[in-house]
PAROKOL-290641 format. One record per residue: residue number from 1; x negated, y, z of N, C-alpha, C in turn. Coordinates in steps of 0.05 Angstrom, whole numbers. Atoms other than C-alpha are relative to their C-alpha. Last residue first. Layout:
N
<NUM <X Y Z> <X Y Z> <X Y Z>>
...
END
This chain:
246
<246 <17 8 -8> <-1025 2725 1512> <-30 13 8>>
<245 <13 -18 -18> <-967 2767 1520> <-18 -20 3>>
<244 <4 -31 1> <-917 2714 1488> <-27 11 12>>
<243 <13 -13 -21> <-908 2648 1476> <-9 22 3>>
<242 <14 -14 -6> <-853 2628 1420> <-18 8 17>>
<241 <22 1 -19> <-815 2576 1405> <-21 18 -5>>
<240 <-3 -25 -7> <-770 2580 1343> <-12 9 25>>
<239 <14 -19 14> <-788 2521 1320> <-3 19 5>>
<238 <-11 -17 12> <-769 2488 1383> <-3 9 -17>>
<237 <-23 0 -9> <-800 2434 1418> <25 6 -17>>
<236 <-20 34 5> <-856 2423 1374> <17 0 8>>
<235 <-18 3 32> <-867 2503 1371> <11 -32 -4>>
<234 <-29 -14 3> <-875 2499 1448> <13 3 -21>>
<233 <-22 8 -1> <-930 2456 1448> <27 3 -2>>
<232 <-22 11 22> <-983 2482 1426> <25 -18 -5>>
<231 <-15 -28 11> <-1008 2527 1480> <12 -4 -32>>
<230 <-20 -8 -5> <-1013 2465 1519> <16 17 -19>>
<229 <-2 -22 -22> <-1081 2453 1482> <30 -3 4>>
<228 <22 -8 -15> <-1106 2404 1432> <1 19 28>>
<227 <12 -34 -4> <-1050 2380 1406> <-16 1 7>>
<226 <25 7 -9> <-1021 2307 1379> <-8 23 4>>
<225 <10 -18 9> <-945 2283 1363> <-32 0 14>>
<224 <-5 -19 24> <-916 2222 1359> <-3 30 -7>>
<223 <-12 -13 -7> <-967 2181 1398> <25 18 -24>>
<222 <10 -24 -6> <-993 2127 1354> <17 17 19>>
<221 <-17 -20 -6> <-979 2054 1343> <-24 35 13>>
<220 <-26 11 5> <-1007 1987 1320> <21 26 -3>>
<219 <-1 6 37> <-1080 2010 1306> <28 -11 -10>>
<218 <-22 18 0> <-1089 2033 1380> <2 4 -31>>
<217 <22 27 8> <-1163 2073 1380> <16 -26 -3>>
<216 <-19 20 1> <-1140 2148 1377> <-14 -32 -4>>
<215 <-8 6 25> <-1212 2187 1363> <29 -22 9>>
<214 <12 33 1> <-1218 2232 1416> <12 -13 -18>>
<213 <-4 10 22> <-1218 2309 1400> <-9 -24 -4>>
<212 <27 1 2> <-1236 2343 1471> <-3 -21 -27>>
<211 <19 -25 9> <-1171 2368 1480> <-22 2 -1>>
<210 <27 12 5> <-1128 2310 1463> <-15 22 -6>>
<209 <30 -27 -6> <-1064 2327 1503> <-21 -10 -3>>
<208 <35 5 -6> <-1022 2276 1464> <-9 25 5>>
<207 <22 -11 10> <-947 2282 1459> <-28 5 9>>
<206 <27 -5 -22> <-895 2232 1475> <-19 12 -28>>
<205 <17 -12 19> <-829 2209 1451> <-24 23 19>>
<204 <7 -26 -4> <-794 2168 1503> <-14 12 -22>>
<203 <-20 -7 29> <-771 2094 1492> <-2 39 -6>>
<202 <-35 -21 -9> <-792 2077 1563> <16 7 -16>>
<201 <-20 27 -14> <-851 2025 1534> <20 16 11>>
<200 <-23 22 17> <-865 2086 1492> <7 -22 4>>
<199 <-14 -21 30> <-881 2144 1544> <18 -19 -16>>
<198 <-30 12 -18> <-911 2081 1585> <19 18 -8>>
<197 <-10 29 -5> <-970 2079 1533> <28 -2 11>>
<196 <-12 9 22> <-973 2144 1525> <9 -21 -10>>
<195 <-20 -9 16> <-983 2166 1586> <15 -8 -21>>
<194 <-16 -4 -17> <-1025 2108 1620> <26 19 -6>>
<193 <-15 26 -19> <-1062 2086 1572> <13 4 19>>
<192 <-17 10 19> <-1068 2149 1524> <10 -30 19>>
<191 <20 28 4> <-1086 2186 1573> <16 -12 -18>>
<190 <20 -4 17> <-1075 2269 1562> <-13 -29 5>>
<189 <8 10 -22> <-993 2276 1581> <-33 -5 -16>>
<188 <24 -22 1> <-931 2307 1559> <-19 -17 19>>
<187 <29 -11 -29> <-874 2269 1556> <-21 6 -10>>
<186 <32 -3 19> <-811 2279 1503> <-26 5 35>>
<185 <19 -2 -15> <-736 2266 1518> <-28 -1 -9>>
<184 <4 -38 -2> <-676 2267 1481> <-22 12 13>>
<183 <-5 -15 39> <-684 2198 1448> <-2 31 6>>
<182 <26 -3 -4> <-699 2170 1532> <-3 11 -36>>
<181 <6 21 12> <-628 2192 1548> <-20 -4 -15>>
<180 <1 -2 24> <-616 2247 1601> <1 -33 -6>>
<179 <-31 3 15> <-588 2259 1667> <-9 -3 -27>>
<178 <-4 -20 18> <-654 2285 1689> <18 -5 -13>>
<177 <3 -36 -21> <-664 2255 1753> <13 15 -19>>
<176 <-15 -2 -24> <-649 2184 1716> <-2 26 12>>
<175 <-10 2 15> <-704 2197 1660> <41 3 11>>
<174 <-6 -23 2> <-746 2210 1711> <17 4 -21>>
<173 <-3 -17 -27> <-732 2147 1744> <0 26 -7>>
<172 <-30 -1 -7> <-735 2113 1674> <2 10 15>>
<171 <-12 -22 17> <-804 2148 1666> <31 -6 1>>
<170 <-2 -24 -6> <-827 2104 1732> <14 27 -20>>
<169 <-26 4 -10> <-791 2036 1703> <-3 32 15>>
<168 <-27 -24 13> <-833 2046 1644> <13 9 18>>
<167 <-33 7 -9> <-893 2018 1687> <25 16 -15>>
<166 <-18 2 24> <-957 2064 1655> <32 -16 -1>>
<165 <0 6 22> <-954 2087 1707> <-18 -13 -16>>
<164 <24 -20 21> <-945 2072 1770> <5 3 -30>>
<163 <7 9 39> <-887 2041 1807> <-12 24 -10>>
<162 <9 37 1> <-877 2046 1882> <-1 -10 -20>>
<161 <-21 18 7> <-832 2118 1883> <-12 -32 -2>>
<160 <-23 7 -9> <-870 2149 1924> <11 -19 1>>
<159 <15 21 -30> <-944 2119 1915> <33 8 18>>
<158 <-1 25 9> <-927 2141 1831> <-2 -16 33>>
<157 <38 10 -5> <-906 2206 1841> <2 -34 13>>
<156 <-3 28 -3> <-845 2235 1812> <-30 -8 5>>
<155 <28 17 5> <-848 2316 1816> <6 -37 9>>
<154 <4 17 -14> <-781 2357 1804> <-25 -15 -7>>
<153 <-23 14 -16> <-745 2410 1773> <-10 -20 16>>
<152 <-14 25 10> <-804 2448 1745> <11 -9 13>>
<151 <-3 3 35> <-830 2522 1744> <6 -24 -7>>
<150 <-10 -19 19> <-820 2535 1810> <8 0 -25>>
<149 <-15 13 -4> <-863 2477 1844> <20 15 -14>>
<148 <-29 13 27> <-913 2501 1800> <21 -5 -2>>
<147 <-19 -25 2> <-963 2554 1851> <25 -5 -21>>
<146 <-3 -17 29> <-1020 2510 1839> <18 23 -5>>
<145 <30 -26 6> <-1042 2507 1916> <6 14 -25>>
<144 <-15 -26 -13> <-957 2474 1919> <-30 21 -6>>
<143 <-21 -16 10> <-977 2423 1863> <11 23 9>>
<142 <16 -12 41> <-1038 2405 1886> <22 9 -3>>
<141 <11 -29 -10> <-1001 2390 1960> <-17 13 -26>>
<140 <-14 -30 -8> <-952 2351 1933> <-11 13 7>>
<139 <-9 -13 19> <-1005 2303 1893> <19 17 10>>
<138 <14 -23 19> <-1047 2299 1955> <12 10 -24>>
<137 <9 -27 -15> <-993 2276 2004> <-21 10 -9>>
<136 <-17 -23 2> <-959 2229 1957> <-17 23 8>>
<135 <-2 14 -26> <-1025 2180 1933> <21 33 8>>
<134 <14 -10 -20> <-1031 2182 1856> <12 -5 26>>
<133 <10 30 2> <-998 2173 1781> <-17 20 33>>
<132 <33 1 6> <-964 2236 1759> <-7 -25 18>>
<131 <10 25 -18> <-896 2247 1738> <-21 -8 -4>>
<130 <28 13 8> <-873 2315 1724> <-13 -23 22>>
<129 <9 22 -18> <-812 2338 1707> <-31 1 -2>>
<128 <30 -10 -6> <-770 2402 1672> <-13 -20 19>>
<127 <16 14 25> <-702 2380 1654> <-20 4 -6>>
<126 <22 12 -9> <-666 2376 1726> <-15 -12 -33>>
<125 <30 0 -23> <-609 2419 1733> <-22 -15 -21>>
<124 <11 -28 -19> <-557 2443 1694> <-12 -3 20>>
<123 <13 24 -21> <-563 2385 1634> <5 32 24>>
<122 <-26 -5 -22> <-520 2420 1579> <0 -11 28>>
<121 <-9 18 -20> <-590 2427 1547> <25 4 10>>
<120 <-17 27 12> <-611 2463 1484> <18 -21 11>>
<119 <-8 -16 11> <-627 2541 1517> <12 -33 -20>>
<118 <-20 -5 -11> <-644 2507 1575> <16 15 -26>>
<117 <-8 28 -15> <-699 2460 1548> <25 13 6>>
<116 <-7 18 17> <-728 2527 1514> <19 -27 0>>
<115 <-24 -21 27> <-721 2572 1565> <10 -24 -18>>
<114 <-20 -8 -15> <-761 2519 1617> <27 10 -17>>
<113 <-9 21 10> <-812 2501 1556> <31 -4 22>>
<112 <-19 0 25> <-826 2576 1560> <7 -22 -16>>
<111 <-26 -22 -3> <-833 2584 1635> <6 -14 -27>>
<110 <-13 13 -26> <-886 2513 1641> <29 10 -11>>
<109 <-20 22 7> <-916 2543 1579> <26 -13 16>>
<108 <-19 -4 25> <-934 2599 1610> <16 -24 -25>>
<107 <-28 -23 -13> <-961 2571 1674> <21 9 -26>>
<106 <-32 17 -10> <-999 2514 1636> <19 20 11>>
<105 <-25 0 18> <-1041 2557 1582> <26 -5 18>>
<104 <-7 -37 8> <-1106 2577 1629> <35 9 -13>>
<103 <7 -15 25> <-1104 2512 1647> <5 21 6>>
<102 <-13 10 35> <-1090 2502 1719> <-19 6 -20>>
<101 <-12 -20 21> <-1149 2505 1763> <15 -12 -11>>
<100 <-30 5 18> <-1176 2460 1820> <4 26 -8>>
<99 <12 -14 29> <-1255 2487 1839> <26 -9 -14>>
<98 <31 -27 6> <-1253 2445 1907> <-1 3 -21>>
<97 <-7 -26 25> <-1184 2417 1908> <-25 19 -1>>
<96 <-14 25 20> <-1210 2348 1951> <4 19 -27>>
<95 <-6 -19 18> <-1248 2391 1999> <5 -12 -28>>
<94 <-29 -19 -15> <-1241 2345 2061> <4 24 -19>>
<93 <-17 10 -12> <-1259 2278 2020> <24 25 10>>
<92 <-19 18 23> <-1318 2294 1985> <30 7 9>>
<91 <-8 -20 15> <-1343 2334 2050> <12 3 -28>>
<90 <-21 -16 -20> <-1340 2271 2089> <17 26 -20>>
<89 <-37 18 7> <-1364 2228 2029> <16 22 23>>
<88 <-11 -4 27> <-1428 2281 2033> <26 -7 -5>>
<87 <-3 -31 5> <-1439 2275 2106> <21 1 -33>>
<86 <-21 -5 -13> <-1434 2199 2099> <10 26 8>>
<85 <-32 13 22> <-1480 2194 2039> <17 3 19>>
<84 <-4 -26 23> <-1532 2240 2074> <22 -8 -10>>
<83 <-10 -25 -12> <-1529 2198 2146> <11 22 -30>>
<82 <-26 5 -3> <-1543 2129 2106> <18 31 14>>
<81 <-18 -3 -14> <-1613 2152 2086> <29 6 -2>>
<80 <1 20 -15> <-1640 2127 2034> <13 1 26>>
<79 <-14 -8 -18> <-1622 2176 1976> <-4 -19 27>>
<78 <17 -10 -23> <-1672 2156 1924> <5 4 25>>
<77 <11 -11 3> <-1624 2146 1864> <-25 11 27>>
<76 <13 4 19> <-1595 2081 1876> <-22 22 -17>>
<75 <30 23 -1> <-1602 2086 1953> <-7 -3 -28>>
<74 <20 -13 0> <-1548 2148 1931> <-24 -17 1>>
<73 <19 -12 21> <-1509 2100 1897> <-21 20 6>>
<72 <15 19 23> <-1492 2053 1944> <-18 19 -18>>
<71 <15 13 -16> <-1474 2100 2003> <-17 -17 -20>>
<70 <15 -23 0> <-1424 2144 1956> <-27 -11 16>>
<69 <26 9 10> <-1389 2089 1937> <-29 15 6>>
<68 <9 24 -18> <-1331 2098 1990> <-37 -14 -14>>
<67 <34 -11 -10> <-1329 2171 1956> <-11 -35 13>>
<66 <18 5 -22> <-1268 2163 1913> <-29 6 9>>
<65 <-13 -14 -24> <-1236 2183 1849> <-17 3 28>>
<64 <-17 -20 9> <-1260 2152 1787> <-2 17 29>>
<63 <-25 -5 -19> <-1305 2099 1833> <10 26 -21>>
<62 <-8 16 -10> <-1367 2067 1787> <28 4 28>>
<61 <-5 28 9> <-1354 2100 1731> <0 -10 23>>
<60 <-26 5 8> <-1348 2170 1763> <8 -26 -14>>
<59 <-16 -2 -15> <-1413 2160 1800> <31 -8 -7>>
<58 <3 24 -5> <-1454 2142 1741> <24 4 23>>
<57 <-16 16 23> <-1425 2204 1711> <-5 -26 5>>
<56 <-35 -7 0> <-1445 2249 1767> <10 -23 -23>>
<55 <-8 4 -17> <-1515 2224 1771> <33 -12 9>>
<54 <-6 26 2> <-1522 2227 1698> <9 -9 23>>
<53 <-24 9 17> <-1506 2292 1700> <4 -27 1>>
<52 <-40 -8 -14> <-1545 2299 1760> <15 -2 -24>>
<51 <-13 -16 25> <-1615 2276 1719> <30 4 20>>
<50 <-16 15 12> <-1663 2274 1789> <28 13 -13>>
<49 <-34 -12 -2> <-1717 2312 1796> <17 -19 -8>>
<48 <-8 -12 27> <-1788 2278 1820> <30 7 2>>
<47 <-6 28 19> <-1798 2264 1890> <5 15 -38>>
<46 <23 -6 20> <-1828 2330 1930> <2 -24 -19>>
<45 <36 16 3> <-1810 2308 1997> <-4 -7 -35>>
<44 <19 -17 -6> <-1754 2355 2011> <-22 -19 2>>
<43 <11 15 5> <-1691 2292 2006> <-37 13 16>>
<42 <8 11 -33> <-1645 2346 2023> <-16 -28 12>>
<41 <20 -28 -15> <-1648 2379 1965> <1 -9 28>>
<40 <24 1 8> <-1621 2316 1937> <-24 13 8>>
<39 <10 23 -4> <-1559 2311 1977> <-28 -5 -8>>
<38 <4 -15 -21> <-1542 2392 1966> <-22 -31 13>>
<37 <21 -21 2> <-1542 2378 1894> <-8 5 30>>
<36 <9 19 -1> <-1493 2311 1903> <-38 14 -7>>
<35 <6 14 -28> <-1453 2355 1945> <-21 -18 -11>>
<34 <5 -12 -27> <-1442 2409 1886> <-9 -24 31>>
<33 <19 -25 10> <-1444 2378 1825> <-7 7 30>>
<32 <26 12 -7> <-1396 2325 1856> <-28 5 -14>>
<31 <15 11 -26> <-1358 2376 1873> <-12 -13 -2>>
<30 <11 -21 -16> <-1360 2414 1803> <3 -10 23>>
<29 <20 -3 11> <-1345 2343 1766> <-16 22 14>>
<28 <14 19 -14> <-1284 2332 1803> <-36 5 -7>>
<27 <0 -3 -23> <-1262 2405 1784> <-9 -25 11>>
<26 <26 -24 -3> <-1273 2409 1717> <-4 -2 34>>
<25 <26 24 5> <-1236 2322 1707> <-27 28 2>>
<24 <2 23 -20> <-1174 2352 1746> <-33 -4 -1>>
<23 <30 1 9> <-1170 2418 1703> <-12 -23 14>>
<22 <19 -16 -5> <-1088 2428 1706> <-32 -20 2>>
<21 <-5 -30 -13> <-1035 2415 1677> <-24 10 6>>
<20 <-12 -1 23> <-1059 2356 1623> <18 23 9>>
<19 <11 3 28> <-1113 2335 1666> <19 16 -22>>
<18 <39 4 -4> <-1085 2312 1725> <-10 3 -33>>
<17 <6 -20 -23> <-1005 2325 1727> <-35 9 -11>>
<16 <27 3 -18> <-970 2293 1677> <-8 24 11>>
<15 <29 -3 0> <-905 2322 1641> <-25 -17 23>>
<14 <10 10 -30> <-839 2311 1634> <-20 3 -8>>
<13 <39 4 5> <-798 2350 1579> <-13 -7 26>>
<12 <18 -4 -21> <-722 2354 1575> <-20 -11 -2>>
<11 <-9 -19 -16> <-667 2369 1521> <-21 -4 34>>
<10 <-6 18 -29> <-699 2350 1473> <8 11 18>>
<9 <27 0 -24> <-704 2387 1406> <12 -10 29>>
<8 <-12 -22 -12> <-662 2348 1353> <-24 7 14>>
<7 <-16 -1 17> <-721 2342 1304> <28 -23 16>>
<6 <-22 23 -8> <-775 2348 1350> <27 10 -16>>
<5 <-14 -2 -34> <-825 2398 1314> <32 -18 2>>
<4 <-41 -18 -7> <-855 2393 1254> <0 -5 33>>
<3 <-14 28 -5> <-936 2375 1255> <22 16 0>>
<2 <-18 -9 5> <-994 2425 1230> <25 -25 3>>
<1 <-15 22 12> <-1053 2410 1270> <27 10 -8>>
END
């Protein structure tokens, strides 16, 4: 996509967490790949196969996140015993970052939206954010496995501070950390209801991580910019944005 770049460039960039750093929706998908394969093979009486994608995708509709369903739905696929689904939710539960990855892109970006931000900012702290939606003591611990805390000034999380997003009043807060004003500012983020949405109830300029090319479906308003990958973000900042040594 050929789009200009923020015209001033901002002097600080917040970002989401799940999805839009790192691989949230590869890694839920590979546990419940994994436990809901081990559940079936442990059936051993020769039933026909059952479709696991669909498995997994009935699953994630009826709980995103969670295992509490995990009892219902196996009875819906054959699973009858109550022992398999409670095993399974156990192991749900205690390997939460099973198969977590950043992108491939986020580390380097992270640095060269850092440069960038400091090379426009008279801010001397805090213009690197990221506010993610979740429960504290798993989004700080993702963040420390990822190895990020480094590369940004601060994480806002939505079961701290007591307002989720899409709530503006959480991007004001980071808006607040970062001594800025919401014209100099730009979030980063891959829902459109919850990022981008609360992006522009805050007054924020916001860019779409749409890396699986969904069709926009608001007919009043759009994000103002749109990428497919991290690794396009740095020229919006900056023209002069560069990433190196790929």
């Amino acid at each position: 996509m050929d789009q200009a770049p923020f015209d001033p460039p901002p002097l600080a960039v917040f970002f989401d967490l799940d999805d839009t750093l790192c691989d949230y929706a590869s890694a839920r998908n590979a546990r419940l790949q994994y436990i809901f394969h081990q559940a079936l093979d442990s059936r051993g009486d020769g039933r026909v196969a059952i479709d696991l994608k669909q498995m997994i995708a009935d699953s994630i509709q009826m709980h995103p996140h969670g295992a509490d369903h995990f009892a219902e739905l196996f009875v819906r696929y054959g699973i009858d015993d109550p022992d398999h689904a409670a095993r399974a939710a156990s192991w749900y539960r205690s390997n939460r970052f099973f198969g977590l990855e950043l992108f491939s892109d986020a580390r380097q970006v992270l640095q060269t939206v850092r440069n960038v931000t400091s090379q426009h900012s008279t801010v001397a702290s805090k213009r690197v954010g990221i506010i993610t939606n979740g429960p504290v003591e798993v989004q700080r611990a993702k963040v420390e496995l990822l190895g990020i805390s480094d590369l940004v000034d601060f994480v806002l999380i939505s079961e701290e501070f007591g307002i989720a997003k899409p709530h503006p009043a959480i991007f004001r807060k980071a808006l607040d950390l970062a001594g800025v004003q919401p014209e100099h500012s730009v979030f980063v983020g891959d829902s459109a209801e919850f990022d981008m949405a609360g992006a522009r109830a805050a007054g924020l300029s916001s860019v779409w991580i749409n890396r699986h090319e969904a069709v926009w479906t608001e007919s009043n308003w759009s994000p103002d910019r749109q990428v497919r990958s991290l690794r396009a973000l740095p020229p919006l900042l900056c023209a002069f944005a560069e990433i190196e040594e790929w």
